[in-house]
Backbone as CSV, one residue per row, in Angstrom:
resi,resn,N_x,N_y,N_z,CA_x,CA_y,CA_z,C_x,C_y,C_z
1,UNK,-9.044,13.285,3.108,-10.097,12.409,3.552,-9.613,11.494,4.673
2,UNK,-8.182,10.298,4.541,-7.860,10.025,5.968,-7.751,10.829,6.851
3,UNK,-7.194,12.029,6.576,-7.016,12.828,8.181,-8.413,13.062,8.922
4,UNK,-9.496,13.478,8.141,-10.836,13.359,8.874,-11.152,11.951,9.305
5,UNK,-11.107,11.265,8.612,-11.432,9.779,9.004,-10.544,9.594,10.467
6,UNK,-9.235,9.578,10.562,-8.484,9.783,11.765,-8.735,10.580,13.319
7,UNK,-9.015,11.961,12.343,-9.697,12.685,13.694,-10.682,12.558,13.988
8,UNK,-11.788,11.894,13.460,-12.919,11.577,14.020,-12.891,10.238,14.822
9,UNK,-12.170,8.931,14.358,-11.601,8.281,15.648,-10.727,8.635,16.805
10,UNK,-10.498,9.607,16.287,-9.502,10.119,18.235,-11.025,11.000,18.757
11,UNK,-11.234,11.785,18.347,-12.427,12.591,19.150,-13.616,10.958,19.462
12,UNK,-14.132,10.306,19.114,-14.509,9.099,19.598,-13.950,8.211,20.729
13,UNK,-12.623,7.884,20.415,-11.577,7.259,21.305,-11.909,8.220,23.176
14,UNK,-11.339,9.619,22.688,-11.422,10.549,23.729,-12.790,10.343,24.552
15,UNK,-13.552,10.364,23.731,-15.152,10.567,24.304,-15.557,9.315,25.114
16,UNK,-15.191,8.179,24.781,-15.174,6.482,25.250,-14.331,7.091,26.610
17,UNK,-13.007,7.354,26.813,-12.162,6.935,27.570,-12.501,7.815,28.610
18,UNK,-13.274,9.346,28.843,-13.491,10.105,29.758,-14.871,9.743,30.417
19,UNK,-15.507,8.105,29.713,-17.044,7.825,30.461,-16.304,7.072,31.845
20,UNK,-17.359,6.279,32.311,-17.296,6.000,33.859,-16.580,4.478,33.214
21,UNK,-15.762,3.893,33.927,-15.322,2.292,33.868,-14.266,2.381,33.235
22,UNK,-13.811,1.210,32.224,-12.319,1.036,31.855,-12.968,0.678,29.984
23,UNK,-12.149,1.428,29.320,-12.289,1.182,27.780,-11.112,-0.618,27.732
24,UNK,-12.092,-1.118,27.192,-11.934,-1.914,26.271,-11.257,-1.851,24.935
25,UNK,-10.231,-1.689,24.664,-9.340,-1.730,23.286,-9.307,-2.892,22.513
26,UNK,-9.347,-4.158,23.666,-9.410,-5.344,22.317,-7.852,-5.249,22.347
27,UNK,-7.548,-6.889,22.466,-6.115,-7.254,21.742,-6.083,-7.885,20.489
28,UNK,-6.514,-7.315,19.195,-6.919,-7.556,18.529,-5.310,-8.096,17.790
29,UNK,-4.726,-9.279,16.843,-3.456,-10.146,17.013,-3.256,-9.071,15.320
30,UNK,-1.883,-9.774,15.061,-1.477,-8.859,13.651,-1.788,-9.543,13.016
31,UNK,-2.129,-8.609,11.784,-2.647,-9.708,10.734,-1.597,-9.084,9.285
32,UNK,-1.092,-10.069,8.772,-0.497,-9.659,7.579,-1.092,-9.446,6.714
33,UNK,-0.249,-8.262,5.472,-1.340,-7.663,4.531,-1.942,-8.747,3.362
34,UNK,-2.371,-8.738,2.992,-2.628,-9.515,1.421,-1.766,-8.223,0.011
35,UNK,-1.152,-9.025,-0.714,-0.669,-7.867,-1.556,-0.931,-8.091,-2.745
36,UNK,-1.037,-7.499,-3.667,-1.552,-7.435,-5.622,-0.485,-6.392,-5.768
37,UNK,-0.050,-6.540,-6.817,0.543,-6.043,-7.948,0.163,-6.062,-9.434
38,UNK,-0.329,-5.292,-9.890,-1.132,-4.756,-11.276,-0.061,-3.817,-12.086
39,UNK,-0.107,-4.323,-13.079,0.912,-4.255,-14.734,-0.222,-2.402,-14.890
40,UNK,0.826,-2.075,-15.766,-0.239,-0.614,-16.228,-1.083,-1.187,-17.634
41,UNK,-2.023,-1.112,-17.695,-3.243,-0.970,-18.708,-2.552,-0.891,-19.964
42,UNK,-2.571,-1.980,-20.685,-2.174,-1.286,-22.490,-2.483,-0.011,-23.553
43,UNK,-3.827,0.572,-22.028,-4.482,1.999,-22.442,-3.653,2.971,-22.351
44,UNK,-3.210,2.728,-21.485,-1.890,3.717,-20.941,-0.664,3.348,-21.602
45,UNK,-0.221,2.536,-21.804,0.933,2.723,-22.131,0.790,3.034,-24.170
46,UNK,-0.659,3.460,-24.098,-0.672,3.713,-25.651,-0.175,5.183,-25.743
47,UNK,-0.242,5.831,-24.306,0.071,7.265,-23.977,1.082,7.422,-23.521
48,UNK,2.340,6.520,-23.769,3.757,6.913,-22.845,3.838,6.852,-21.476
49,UNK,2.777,6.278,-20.699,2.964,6.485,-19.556,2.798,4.809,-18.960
50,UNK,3.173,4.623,-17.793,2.998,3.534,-17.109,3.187,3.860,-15.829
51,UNK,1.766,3.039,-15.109,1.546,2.960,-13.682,1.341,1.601,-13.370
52,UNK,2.233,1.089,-12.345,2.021,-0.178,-11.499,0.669,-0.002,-10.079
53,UNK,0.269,-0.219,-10.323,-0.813,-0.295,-8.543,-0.409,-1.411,-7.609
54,UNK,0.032,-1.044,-6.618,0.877,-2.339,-5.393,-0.580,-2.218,-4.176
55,UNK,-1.838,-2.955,-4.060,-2.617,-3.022,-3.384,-2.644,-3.908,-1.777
56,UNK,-2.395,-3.060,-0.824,-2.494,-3.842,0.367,-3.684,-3.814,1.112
57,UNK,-3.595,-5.171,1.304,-5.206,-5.037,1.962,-4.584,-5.950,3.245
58,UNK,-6.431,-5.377,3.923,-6.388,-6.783,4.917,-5.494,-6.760,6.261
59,UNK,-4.877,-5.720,6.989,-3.637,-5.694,7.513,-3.571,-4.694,9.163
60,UNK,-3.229,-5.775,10.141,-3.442,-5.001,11.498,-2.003,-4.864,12.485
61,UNK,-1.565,-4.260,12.642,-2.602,-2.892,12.693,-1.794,-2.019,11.532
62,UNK,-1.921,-0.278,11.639,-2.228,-0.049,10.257,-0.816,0.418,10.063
63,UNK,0.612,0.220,10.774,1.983,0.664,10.123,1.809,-0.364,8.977
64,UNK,2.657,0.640,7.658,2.846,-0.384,6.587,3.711,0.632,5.761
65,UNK,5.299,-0.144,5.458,6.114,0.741,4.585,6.122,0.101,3.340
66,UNK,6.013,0.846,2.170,6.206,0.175,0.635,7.231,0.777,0.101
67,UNK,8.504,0.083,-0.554,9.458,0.495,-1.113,9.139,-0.715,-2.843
68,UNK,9.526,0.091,-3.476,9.968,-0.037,-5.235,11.259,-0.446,-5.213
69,UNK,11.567,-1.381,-6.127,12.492,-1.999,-6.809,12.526,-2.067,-8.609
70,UNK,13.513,-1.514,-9.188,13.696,-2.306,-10.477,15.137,-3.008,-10.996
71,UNK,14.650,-3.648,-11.171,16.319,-5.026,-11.360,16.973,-4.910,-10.284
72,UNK,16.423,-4.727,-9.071,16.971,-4.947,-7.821,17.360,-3.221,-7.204
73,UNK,17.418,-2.131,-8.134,17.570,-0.925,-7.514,16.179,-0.368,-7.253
74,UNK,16.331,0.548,-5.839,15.387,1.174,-5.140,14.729,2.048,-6.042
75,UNK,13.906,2.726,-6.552,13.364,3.999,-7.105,12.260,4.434,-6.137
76,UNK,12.643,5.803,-6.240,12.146,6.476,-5.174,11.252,7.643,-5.855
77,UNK,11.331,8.242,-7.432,10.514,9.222,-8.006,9.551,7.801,-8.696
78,UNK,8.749,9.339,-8.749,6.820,8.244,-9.233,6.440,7.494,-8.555
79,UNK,6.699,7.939,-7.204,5.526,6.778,-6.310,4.931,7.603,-5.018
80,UNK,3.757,6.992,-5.471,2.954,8.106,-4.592,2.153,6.772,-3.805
81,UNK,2.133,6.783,-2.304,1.236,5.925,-1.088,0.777,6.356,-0.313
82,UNK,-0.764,5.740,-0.328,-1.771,6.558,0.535,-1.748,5.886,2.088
83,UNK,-2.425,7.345,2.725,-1.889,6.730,4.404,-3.037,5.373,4.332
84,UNK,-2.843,4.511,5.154,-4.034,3.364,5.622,-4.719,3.737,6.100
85,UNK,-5.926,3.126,5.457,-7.453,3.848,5.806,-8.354,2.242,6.560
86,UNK,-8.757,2.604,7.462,-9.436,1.453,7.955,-10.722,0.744,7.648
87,UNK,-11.117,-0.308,7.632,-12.343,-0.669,6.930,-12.321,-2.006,7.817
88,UNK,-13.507,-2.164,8.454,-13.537,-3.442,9.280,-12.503,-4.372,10.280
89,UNK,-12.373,-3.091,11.047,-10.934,-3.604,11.686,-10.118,-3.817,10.906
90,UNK,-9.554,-3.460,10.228,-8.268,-3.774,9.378,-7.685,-2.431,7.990
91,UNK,-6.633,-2.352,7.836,-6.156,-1.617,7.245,-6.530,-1.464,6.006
92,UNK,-5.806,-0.698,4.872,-5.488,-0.879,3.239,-4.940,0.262,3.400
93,UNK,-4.192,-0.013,1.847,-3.635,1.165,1.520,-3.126,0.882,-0.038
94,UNK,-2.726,1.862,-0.559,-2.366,1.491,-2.380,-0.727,2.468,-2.434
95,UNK,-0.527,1.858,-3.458,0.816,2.517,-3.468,0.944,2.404,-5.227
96,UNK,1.249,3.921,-5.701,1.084,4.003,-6.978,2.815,4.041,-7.149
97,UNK,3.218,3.398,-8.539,4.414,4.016,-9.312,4.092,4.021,-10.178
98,UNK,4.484,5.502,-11.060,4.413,6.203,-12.232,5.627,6.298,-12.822
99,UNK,5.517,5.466,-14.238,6.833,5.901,-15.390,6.839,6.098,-16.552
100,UNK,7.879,6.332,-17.386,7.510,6.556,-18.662,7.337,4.804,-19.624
101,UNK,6.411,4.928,-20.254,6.240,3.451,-20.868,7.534,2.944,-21.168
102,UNK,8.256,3.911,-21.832,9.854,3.051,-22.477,10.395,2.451,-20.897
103,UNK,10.038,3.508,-20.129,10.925,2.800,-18.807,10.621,1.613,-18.170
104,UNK,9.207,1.510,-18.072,8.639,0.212,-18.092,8.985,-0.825,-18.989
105,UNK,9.062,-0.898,-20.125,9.286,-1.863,-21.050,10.943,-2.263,-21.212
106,UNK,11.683,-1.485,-20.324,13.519,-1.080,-20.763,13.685,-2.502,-19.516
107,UNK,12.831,-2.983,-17.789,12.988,-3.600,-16.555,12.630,-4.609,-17.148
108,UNK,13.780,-5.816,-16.187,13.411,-6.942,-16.534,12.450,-7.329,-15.543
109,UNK,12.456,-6.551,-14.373,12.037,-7.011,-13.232,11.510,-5.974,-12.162
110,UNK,10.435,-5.901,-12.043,9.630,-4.272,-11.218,8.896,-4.984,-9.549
111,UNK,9.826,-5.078,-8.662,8.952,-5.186,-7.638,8.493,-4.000,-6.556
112,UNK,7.141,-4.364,-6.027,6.246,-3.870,-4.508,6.793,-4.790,-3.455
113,UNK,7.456,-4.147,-2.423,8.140,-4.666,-1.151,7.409,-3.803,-0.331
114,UNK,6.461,-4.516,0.945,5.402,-4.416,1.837,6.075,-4.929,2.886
115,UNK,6.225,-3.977,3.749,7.167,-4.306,5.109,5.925,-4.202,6.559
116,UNK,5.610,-5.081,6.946,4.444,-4.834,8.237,4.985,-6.070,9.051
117,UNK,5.375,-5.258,10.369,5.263,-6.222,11.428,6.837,-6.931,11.599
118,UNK,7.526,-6.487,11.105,9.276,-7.121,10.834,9.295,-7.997,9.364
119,UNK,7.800,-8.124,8.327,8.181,-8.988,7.794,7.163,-8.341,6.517
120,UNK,8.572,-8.918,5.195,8.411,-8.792,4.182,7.353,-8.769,3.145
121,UNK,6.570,-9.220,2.450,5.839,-9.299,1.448,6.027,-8.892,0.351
122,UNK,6.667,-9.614,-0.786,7.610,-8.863,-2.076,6.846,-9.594,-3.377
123,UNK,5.960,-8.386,-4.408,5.335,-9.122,-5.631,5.933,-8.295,-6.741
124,UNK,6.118,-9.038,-7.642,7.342,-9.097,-9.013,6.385,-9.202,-10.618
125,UNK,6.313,-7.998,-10.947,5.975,-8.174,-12.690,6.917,-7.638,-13.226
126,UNK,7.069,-9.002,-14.477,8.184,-9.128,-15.575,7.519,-8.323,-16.626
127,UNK,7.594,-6.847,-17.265,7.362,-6.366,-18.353,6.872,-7.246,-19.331
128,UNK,8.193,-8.307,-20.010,8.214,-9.067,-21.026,6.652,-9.713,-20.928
129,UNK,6.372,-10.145,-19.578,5.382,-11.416,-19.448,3.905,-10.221,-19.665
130,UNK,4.091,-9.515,-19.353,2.899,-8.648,-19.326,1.984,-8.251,-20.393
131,UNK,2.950,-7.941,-21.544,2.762,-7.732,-22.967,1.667,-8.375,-23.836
């Protein structure tokens, strides 16, 4: 679904830029993301499983890298992030991690690190506190 959404702004873009005069792009300034971090559902973890949702919103333009942390190490399996999809001039995007409930409940400390623009954005759920 982004890649259509994508190619239908370049075939637009194209179509603007081959009329008569000068396209207008707009210097539109950066805007940093807004970020959420969401605990997995007690529904789920009645099933062994646990998913964090790391929600970025709000964010221009649309580069945006998300890296996982637990107790300070990187994890790199169970995380799945969708490309940024645009909505009113501005970005989003979600970034799932998937684990096993024990693994969730084993961290003292699970962060979403949102890198846009040279600069950070880092949100932190404590298992314990979640419960």
């Amino acid at each position: 679904m982004n890649r259509a959404v994508t190619n239908l702004e370049s075939r637009n873009f194209s179509k603007e830029k081959k009329g008569k005069g000068s396209l207008d792009t707009g210097s539109q300034p950066n805007v940093a993301p807004s970020v959420t971090l969401f605990p997995p559902s007690s529904e789920e973890l009645k099933t062994s499983k646990a998913t964090l949702v790391c929600m970025i919103n709000d964010f221009y333009p649309g580069d945006v890298e998300v890296t996982w942390e637990a107790d300070g190490t990187p994890i790199t399996q169970g995380v799945k992030t969708t490309q940024p999809s645009k909505r009113d001039n501005k970005y989003l995007a979600t970034s799932f991690l998937t684990m096993t409930a024990e693994a969730w409940k084993s961290q003292n400390s699970i962060s979403c690190q949102v890198t846009h623009g040279g600069t950070t954005v880092e949100k932190s759920l404590s298992p314990a506190a979640c419960s």
